[in-house]
N, C-alpha and C positions, 0 to 999 in steps of 0.2 A: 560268632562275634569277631569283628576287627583287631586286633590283638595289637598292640602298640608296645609291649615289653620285647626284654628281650629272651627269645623261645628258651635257652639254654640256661638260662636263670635258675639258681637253685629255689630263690624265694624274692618274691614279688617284690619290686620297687619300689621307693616312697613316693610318693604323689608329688608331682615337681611340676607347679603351673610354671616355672619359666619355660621352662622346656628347647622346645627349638629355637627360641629368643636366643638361647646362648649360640648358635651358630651365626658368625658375621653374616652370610649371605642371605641368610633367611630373615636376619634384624633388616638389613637394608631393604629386601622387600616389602616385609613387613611398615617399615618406617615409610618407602616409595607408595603403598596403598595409603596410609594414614592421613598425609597430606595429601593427596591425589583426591580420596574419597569425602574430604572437608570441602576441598573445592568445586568437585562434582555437587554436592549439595545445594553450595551459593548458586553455580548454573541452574541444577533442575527447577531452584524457584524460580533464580531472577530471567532465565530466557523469557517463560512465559507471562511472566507477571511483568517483563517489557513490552510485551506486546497486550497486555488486558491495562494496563495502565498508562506507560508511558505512550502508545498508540490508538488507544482504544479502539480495539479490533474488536470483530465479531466473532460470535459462538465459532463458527464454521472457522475460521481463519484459525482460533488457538487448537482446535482439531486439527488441521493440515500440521500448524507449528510442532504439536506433541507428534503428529506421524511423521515427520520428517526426519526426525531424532532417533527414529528407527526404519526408517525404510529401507535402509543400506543393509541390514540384516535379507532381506529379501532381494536386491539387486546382485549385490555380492556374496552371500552369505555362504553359499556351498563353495566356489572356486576359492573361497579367501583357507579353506580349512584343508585345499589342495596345496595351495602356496605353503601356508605357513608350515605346512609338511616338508616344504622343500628347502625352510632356511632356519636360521639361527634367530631362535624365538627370541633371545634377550635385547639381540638389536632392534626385532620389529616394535616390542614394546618402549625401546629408547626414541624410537624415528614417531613412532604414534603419538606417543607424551608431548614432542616439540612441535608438530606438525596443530596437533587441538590447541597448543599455546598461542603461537603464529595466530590463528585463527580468530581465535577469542579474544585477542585484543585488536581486530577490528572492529568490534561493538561500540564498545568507549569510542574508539577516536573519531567513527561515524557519528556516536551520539555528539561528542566537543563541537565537532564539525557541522551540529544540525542538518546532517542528511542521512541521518538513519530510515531504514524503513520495514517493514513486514518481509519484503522478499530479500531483503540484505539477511534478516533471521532466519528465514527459510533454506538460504543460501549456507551460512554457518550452522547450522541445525544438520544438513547434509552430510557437510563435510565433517564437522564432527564427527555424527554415524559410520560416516566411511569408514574412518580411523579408530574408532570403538570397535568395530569390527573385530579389524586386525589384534587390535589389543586383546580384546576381551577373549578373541583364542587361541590368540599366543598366549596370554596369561594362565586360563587354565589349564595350557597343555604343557606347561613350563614348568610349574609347581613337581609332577611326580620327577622331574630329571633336580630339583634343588634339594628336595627332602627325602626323597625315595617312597616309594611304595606304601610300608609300612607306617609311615609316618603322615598321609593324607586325611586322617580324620585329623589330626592332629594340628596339623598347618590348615586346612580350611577353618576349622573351628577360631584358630587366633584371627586370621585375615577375615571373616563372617563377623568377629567380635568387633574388628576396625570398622568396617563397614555399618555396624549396628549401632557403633558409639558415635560414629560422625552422624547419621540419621537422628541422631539424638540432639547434639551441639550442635552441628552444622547448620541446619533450617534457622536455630535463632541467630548464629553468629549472620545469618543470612538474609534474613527479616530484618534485624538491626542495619546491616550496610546498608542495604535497596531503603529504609525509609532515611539512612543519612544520607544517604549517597545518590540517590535512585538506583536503578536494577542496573542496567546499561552498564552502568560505574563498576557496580558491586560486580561485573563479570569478569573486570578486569584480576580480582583477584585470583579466579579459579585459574586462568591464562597463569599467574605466578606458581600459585602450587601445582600445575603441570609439569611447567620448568623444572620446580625443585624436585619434581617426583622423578623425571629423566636423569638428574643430576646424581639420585639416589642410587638409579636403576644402573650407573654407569661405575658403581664404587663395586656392585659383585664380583668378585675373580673368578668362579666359575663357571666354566667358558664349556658350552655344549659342544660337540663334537657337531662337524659338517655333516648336515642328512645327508644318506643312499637316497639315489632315487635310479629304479630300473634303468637303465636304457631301454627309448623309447617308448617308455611311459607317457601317457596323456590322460590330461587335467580331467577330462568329461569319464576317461575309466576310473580315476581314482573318487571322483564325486559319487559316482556310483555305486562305488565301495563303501562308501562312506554310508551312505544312503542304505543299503545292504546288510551294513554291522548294525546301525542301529533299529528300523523298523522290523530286521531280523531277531529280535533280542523281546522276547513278549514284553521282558519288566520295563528296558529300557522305554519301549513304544509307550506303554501303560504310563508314561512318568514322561515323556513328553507330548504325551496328548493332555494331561492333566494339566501341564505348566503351560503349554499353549492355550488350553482352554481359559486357563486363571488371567494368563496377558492379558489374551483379547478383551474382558472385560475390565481388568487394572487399566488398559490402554483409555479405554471409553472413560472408567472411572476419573485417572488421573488428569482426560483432556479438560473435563468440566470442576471439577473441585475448586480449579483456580481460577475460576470465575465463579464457580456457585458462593466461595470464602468471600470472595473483597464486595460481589455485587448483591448478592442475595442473603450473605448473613452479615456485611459492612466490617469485613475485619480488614485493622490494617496488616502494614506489611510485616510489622512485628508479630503483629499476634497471629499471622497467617505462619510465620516460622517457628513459634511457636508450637501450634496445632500441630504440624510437622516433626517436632520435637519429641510429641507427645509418642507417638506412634514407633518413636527410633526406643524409648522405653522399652518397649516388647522384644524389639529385637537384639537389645543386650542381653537380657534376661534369658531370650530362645537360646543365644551365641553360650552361654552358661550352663544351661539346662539338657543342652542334648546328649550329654553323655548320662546322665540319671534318667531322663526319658527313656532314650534306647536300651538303655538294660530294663527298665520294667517294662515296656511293651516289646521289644525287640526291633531289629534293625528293619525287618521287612514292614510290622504294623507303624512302628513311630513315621511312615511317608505318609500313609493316608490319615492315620490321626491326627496330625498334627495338623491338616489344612483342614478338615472336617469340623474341627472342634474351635476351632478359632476363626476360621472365615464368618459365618454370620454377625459377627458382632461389626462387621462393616455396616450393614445395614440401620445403626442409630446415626450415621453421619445424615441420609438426606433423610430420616425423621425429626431431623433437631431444629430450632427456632431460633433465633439470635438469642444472646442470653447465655444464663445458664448451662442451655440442654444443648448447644452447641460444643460446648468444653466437656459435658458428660460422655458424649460422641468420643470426641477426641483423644479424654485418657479413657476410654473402653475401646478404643481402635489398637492398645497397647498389644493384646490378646491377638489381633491378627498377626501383629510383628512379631511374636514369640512362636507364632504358626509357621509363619512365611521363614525365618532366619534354621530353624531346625529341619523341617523339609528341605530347604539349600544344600545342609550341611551333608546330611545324611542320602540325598542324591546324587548331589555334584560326587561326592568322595566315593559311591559306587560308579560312578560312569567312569571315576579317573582309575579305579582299582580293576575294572573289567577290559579296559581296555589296553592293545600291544601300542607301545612307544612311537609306531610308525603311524597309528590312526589317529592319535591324540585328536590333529589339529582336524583333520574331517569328522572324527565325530562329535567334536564339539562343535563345530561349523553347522554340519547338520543340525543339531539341537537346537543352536541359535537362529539359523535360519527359519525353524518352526515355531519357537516363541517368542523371538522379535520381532518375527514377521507379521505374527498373528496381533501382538502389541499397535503396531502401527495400522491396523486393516480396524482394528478395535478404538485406536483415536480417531480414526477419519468417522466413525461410525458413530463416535462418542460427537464427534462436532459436528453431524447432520442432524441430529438427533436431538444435541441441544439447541441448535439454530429453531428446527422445525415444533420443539415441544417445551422446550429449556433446558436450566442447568439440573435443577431436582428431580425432574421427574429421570432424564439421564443418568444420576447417579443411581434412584432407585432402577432401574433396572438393570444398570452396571451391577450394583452390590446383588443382587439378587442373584446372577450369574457367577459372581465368585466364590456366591455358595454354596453353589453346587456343582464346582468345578474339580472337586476330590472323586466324582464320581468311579473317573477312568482306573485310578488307581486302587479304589476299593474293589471293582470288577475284575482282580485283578490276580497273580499270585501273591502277591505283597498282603491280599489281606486277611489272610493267617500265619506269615511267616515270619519268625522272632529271627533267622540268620538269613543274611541275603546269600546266594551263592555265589562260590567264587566263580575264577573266567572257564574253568574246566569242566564247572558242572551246568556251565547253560549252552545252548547252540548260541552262535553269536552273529549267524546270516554268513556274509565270504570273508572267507580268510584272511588274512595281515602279514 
């Protein structure tokens, strides 16, 4: 098991949920996710539900919009995890925050301006991704240099618990803008808490030391390497072919849901953030739960249980009718969230525990590059599909696919192992 005290201890600590909250640097992060991940949420509705509403675009077109938002995982995804190897992670998450801000508020003032259009979203959809990129692994390779090592179940679980509680509040504080505002409008706010989230990230005083990098090292050996540690690693592979697997039909799923919501079961924009809301439920709950899981199943079983046992209950979203059994869907989607947030916790914090300081940023890159990529190959496929057959029958077989996307992992070492191992006791592919 993970050990979070301190070894030398004569007798075990009190239970202290503030915990690394009381470190300024880790508050300011923590605070920088907080708002950052409220306003990520206004975006994930209102980008697309500007284009299913304020444009009324076609099935295919809100496909292309949701794979746009990740295709940059795939174009850059491996060299970005060579770069961010070679700098100072805290400023690329400062330059990423300003850069998606800049961005997003050209929506609004093209919509003011009445010349908004699909490829203008297309366009900021991109460049977003590009920069999500960067962030997204700078971010996790950053964390063991703020908190150390020992303390990464620790610090994910708080920052998973941010992310679960905005998934909760966010959709409706997001719902409510777009039906005051329209969508367009309401984007202008995430562009602010981007800002504010740069502004947070700029108050940490602990300042990473400048990476080594070989003389005459190149980017194409180090991707390599990357590439190397992780499909070298059986558990690693096993747990990113599982979470690739689960994207690509989350990707299909997510492309059409927000079109199957407003046009096939007539909800507004409230009660579509709402629905949304519903589902961030699960994932507070997960963010709470995974230390009592993991000690009763253990660190290697709580990966595959946790999406085995909670994915099917996606499949009452395209059984449901307007009505009622639409909302029965949606607080019974809670169960996925309490899957999906505990799986995160207890993967991400092995890949950051297995891995040496210099691969951080590649083998996160690598990972991302596998399950964002797959995300976006999974909307474009979600929006031929619903063009060619609709939005329902697309979800059904989206949900269908994310049920049985635990498979990799269950085939797996993980699925009889209560302690994962540490970096000493697994081959890890080429060296660091």
């Amino acid at each position: 098991m993970i050990s979070l005290g301190d070894p030398d201890a004569v007798a075990p600590p009190k239970r202290d949920r503030v915990g690394l909250l009381r470190d300024h640097d880790f508050r300011d992060l923590f605070l920088s996710t907080t708002v950052a991940q409220v306003g990520y949420q206004i975006t994930t509705l209102a980008l697309p539900l500007a284009a299913v509403i304020a444009l009324d675009v076609s099935e295919f077109e809100v496909g292309v919009l949701s794979s746009m938002t990740m295709i940059a995982f795939v174009i850059i995804g491996l060299p970005a995890g060579a770069w961010v190897d070679r700098m100072r992670r805290r400023r690329v998450l400062i330059v990423s925050d300003l850069v998606r801000a800049v961005v997003l508020f050209t929506v609004p003032i093209a919509w003011w301006a009445g010349v908004l259009t699909v490829w203008q979203l297309y366009a900021v959809a991109l460049v977003i991704g590009v920069f999500t990129v960067f962030f997204d692994v700078s971010y996790q390779s950053y964390l063991p240099h703020l908190v150390g090592r020992k303390h990464l179940v620790e610090g994910n679980a708080k920052l998973e618990a941010v992310r679960a509680t905005a998934q909760l509040g966010g959709p409706v504080i997001a719902g409510q803008l777009i039906q005051w505002l329209t969508a367009p409008v309401a984007i202008a706010f995430d562009a602010a808490a981007l800002g504010a989230s740069a502004l947070l990230l700029l108050r940490i005083r602990r300042r990473e030391p400048k990476p080594e990098v070989a003389h005459g090292s190149r980017v194409s050996a180090e991707i390599k390497d990357g590439l190397k540690f992780v499909f070298g690693n059986r558990i690693l592979a096993s747990i990113v072919t599982c979470t690739g697997s689960y994207n690509f039909w989350t990707g299909a799923f997510m492309a059409m849901i927000v079109v199957f919501l407003p046009r096939d079961m007539g909800l507004s924009p409230g009660e579509i953030g709402l629905f949304f809301a519903l589902f961030g439920v699960g994932g507070v709950c997960g963010a709470f739960a995974v230390g009592t899981l993991t000690r009763l199943l253990g660190e290697g079983r709580v990966v595959w249980v946790s999406v085995a046992v909670t994915s099917p209950w996606i499949l009452l979203v395209p059984a449901a009718e307007p009505g009622w059994r639409i909302w029965l869907g949606a607080a019974l989607m809670a169960f996925v969230g309490v899957g999906g947030v505990v799986y995160n916790i207890t993967q991400v914090s092995f890949r950051q525990r297995l891995t040496p300081d210099n691969m951080l940023g590649r083998m996160n890159a690598t990972v991302r590059f596998v399950v964002y990529g797959t995300y976006a190959v999974g909307a474009l496929l979600g929006g031929a599909l619903g063009q060619a057959f609709g939005a329902r029958t697309t979800l059904w077989v989206a949900a269908a696919g994310m049920s049985i996307a635990f498979l990799p992992v269950f085939f797996s070492p993980l699925r009889n192992m209560r302690t994962l191992p540490d970096p000493e006791h697994e081959t890890v592919g080429a060296a660091a």
